[in-house]
N, C-alpha and C positions, 0 to 999 in steps of 0.2 A: 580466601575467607579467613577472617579473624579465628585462631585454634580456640578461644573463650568467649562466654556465654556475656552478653551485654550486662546481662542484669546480676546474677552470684559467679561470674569469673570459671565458673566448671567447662567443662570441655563442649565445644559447639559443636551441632552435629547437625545444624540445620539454619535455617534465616525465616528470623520471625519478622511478618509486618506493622510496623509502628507509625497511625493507631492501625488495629487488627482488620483486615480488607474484609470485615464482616461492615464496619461502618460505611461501608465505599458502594453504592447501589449500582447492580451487574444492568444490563442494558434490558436485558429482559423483565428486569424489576419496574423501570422507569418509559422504557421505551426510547425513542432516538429523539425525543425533545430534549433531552438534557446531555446528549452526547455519553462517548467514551467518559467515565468518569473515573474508571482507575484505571490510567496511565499514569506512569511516572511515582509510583508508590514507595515507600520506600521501608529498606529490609537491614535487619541488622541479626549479625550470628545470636546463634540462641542454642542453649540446649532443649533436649525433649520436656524437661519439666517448664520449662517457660514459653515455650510454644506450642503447639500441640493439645498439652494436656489441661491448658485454660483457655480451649476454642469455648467451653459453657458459658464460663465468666464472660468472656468479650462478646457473648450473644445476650448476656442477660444485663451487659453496661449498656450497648449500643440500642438496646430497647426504652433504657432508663431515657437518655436522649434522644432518641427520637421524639419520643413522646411529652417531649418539655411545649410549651404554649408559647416558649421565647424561641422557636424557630423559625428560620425562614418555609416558606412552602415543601422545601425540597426533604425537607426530614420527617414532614407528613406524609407526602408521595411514597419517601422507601418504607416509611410501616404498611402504611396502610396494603403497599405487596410483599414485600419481604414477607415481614413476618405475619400478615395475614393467613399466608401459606404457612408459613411455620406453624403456629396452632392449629392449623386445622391436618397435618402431620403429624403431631408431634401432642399427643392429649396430657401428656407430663409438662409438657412445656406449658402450656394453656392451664391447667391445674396451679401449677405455680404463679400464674400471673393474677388467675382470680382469688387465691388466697392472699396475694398482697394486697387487695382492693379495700380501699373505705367507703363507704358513703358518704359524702357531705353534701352540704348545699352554699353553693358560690353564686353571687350577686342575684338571689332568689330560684336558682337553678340546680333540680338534682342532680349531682354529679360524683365521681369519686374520685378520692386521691390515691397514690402509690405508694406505699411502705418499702422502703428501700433496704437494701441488706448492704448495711454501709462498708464490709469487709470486702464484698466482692466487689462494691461498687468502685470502691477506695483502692484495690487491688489492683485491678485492670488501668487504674490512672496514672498508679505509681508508675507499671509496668512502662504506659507510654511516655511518661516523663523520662524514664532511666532510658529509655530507648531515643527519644531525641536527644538528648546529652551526647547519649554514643555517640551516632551519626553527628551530630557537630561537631564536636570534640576529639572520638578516638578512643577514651576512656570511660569507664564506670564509674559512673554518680552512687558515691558509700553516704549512708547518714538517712537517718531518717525524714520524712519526707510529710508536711502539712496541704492536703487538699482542702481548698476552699472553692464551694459549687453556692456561689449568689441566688439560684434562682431555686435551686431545694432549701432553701432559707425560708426565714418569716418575713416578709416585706423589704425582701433587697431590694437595691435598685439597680434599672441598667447597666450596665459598663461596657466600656470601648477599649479599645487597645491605648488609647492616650489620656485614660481617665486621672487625673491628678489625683484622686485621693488615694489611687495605688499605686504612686509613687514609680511610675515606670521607669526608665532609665529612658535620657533624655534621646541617646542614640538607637535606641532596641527598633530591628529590622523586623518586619513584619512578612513571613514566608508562610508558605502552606504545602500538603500533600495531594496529590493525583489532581484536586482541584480545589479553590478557595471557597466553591461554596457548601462544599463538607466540611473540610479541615482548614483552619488557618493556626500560627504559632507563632510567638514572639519570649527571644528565650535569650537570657545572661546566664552567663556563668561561673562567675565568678562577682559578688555571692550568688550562687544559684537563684534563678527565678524565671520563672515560665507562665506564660498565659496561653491557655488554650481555646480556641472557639468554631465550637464543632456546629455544621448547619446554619450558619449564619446566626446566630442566635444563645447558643449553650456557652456559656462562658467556666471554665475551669482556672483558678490559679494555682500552684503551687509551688510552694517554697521549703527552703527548711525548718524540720521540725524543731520547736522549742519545747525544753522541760515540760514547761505548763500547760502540753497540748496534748491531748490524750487519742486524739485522731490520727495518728499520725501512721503509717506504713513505711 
């Protein structure tokens, strides 16, 4: 094992999974239609503070996703058990999710949106960014880091891993973790860029932060 931490370089003392095997639904969450789903995961050194001690965060990102409407089926299936059971465990956990709730009403329909707590959410993305670097590369991704999430926007639109107007890099391979229809990843590195697409559906990119970005982690 690597003697430093993927993500601040401090001494590893452990192997953290990147994204965190909280997105990856156990068998008993889905049942045997969807098979073995995390096999082949993938782990990179970490110290205590960067694994461990932000299982919350990677429980309260992988809720943010799932519950996107740009998913394929499979990321409604793990809510609706996963964390079904979570809240009803867990009344802190459930407390927190119905005080992020709004009201609105979408195509004549009451319904509610999610207020997102963009540090944590922003947090856990960096973490898996800095974490697929490692595993490809060997080294620590330094510099600040811009997340862009199309579909927590105001009227983005689709995207694919070949969409021209994000300028993909002509040769970017297209891999995934435990299976493709959780996690897929297409990643340069040099200048850094990453697209992430979790659930068939959830599109994440990120790049380097610039000055004039204020989101940045």
């Amino acid at each position: 094992m690597s003697k430093s931490c993927y993500f601040c370089g401090e001494p590893a003392t452990s192997r953290d999974h990147v994204p965190p095997r909280v997105f990856f639904p156990e068998v008993k969450d889905l049942g045997q239609h969807y098979g073995d789903l995390r096999k082949q995961l993938v782990t990179v050194p970490s110290c205590a503070l960067h694994n461990g001690e932000q299982s919350r965060d990677d429980e309260y990102t992988a809720l943010i996703v799932m519950v996107s409407i740009t998913n394929e089926d499979i990321g409604a299936d793990h809510f609706l058990s996963k964390f079904r059971r979570t809240m009803e465990r867990s009344p802190r956990f459930r407390s927190m999710l119905e005080a992020s709730l709004t009201p609105t009403v979408s195509d004549g329909h009451q319904t509610a949106s999610l207020r997102i707590d963009q540090g944590r959410y922003g947090g856990v993305m960096a973490r898996i960014s800095r974490g697929l670097h490692f595993h490809e590369v060997g080294t620590r991704l330094n510099g600040r880091l811009h997340i862009d999430t199309p579909c927590l926007g105001t009227g983005s639109p689709e995207v694919g891993f070949r969409d021209a107007s994000r300028s993909h890099p002509a040769d970017l391979q297209v891999k995934w973790v435990g299976d493709p229809r959780i996690f897929e990843y297409a990643l340069a590195v040099e200048p850094f860029y990453l697209h992430m697409k979790f659930y068939g559906g959830f599109d994440v990119f990120v790049t380097p932060a610039t000055t004039a970005e204020r989101d940045d982690l």
